[in-house]
C-alpha positions in Angstrom: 84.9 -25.5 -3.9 81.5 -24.4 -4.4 80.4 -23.2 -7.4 79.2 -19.7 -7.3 75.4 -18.9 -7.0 73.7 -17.8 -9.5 70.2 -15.9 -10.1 67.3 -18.5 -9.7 65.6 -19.4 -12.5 62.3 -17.8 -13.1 59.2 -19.6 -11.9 56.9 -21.1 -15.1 54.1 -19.2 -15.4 50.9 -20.9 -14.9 47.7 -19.4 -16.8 44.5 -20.8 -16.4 41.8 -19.9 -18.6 39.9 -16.6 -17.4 36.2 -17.3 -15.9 33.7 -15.9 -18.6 30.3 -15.6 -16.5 28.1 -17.8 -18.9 24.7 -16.5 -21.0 22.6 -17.4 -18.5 23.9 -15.1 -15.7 21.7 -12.7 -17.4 18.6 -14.6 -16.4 18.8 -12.9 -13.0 18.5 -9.3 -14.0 15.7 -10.5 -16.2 13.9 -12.1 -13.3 14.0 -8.8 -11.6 12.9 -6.4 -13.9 9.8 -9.4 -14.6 9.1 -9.3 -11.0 9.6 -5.3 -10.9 6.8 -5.3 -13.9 4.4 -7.3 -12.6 4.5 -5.6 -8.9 3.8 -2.1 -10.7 1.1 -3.6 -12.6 -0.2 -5.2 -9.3 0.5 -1.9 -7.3 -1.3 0.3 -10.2 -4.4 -2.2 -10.5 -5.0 -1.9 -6.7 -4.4 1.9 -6.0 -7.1 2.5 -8.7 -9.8 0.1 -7.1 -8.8 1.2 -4.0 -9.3 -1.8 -2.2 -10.0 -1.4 1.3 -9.1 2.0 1.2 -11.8 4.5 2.3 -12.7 7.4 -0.1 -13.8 11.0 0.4 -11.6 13.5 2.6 -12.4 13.5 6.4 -15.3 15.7 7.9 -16.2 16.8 11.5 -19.6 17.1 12.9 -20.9 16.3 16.4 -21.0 13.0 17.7 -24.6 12.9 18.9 -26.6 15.4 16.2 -24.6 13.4 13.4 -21.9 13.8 10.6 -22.6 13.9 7.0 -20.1 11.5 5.6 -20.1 10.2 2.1 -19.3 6.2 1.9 -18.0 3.3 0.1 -19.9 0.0 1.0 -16.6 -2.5 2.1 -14.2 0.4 3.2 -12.2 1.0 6.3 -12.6 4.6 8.1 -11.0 6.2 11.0 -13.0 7.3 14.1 -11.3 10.4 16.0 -12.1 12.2 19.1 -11.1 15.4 21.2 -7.6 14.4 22.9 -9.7 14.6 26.1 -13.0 13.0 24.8 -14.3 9.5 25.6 -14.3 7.0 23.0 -18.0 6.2 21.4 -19.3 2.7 22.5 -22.0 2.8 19.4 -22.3 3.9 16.0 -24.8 4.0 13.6 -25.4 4.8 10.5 -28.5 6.4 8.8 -29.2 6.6 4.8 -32.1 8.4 3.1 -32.5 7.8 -0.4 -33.7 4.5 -2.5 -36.9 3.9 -4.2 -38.7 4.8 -0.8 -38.3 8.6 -1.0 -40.0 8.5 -4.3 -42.7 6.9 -2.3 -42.5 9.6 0.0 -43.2 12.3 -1.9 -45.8 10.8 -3.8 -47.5 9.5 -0.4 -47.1 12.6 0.9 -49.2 13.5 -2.3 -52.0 11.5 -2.2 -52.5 11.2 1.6 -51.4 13.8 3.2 -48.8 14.5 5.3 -48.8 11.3 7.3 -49.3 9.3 4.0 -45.3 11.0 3.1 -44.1 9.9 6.4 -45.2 6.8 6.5 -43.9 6.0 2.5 -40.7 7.6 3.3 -39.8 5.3 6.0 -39.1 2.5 3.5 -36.4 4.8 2.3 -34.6 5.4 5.0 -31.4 2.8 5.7 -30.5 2.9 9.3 -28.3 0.3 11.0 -25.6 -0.4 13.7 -22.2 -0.4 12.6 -19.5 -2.6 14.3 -16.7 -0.7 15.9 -12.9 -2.1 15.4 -9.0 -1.4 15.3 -9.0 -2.2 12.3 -5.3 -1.0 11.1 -4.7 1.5 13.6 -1.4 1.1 13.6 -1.9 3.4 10.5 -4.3 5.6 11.4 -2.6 9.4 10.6 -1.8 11.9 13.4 -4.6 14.8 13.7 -3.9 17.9 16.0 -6.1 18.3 18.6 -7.5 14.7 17.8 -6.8 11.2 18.7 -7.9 8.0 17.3 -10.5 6.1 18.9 -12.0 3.0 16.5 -12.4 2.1 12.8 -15.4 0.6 11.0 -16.4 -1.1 7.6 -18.8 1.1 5.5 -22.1 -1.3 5.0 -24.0 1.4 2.6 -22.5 3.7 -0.6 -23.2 6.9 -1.2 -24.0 10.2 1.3 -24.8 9.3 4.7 -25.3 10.1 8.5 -22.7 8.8 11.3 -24.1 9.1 14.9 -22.4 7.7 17.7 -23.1 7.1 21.6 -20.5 7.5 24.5 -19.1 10.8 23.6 -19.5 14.3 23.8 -18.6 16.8 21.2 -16.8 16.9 17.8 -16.1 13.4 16.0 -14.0 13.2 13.2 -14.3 10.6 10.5 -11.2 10.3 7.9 -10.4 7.7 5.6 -8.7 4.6 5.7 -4.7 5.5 3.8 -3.6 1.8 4.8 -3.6 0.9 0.8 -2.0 4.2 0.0 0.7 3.3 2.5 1.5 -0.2 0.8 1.1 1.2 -2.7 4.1 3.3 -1.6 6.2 0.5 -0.5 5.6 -1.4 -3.3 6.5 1.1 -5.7 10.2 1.3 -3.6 10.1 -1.9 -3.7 10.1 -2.1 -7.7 12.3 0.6 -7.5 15.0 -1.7 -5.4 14.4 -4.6 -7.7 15.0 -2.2 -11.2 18.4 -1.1 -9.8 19.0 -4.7 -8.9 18.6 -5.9 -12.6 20.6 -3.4 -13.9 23.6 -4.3 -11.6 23.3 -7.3 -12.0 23.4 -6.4 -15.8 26.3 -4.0 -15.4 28.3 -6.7 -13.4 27.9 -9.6 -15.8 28.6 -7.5 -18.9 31.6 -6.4 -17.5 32.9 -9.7 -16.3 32.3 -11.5 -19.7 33.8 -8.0 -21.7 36.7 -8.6 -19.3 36.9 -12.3 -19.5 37.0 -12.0 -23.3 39.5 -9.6 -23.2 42.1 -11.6 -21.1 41.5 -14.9 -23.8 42.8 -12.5 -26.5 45.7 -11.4 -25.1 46.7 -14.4 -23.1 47.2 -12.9 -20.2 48.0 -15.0 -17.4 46.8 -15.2 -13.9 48.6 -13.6 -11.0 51.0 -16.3 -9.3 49.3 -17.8 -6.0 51.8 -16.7 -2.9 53.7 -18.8 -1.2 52.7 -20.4 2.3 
């Protein structure tokens, strides 16, 4: 005769100690929030110089009588034309100014008209500029305009733009590339700031949590069975 069946005995209970993230987990938010600093330090130090980012709003004049434009020697601007213009095939630009017009005057002084003339010349900067597409991938949408080429400023300061190949208005507008990655690095150090502090969040939590469990002596939650 069997013997009657009785309620199984209970499993053991197996605890294993909890996992307490160690110290060093918070290294990672650290990282971050050292990277996020020196981005915003990099970001802030090259939106103030500007580099290669044109100054001065745009300006309009005519292609062929000229457009007073005031430059920065080493920056990027934007060339734009009527939607239905041609694109120019030659720019130059022309400078007055420098220790010739002083000559100029005072030639003009001295000897006459053609004395003035002749010392202003020296004054006078005039020279070809090279015509690119140079990021004009950025180059900003303008109603009633379209972009045509870019070009590196050679001279500082106020300045005439002529250019050959097209008829009527030509717009010149500064280069925003820089101001376009300044913004993306700032979102970037944004990202990375609210990285670090989850990744603070998280590991606080795990090791508050971790500590708790040792205390109590909680144990584990059985493994199922296959």
């Amino acid at each position: 005769m069997n013997a009657p069946e009785g309620p199984a005995p209970p499993a053991p209970a197996w605890s294993t100690p909890p996992v307490r993230p160690a110290a060093g987990w918070y290294a990672v938010p650290v990282a971050l929030l050292v990277l996020a600093a020196a981005g915003l330090f990099t970001t802030l130090a090259l939106a103030r110089g500007g580099a290669g980012a044109g100054g001065g709003p745009a300006v309009t004049g005519d292609a062929a009588a000229g457009v007073p434009v005031r430059l920065t020697a080493g920056r990027t601007y934007f060339l734009y034309v009527r939607r239905d213009g041609t694109a120019p095939f030659g720019c130059a630009v022309e400078q007055n100014g420098g220790p010739g017009g002083h000559g100029g005057v005072q030639g003009g002084v001295q000897g006459g008209v053609q004395g003035g003339v002749r010392g202003g010349e020296p004054g006078r900067e005039h020279g070809r500029v090279r015509l690119t597409r140079k990021n004009s991938w950025s180059a900003a949408n303008r109603p009633g305009y379209r972009y045509t080429a870019s070009l590196t400023a050679r001279v500082t300061g106020a300045a005439v733009l002529t250019c050959r190949g097209t008829d009527g208005p030509l717009l010149v507008a500064p280069d925003g590339t820089a101001g376009f990655y300044t913004g993306l690095a700032f979102l970037a150090v944004l990202a990375a700031c609210v990285a670090a502090a989850a990744g603070f969040v998280l590991t606080l939590t795990r090791r508050s949590r971790a500590d708790q469990r040792a205390r109590l002596g909680a144990p584990d939650r059985p493994e199922r069975r296959a």
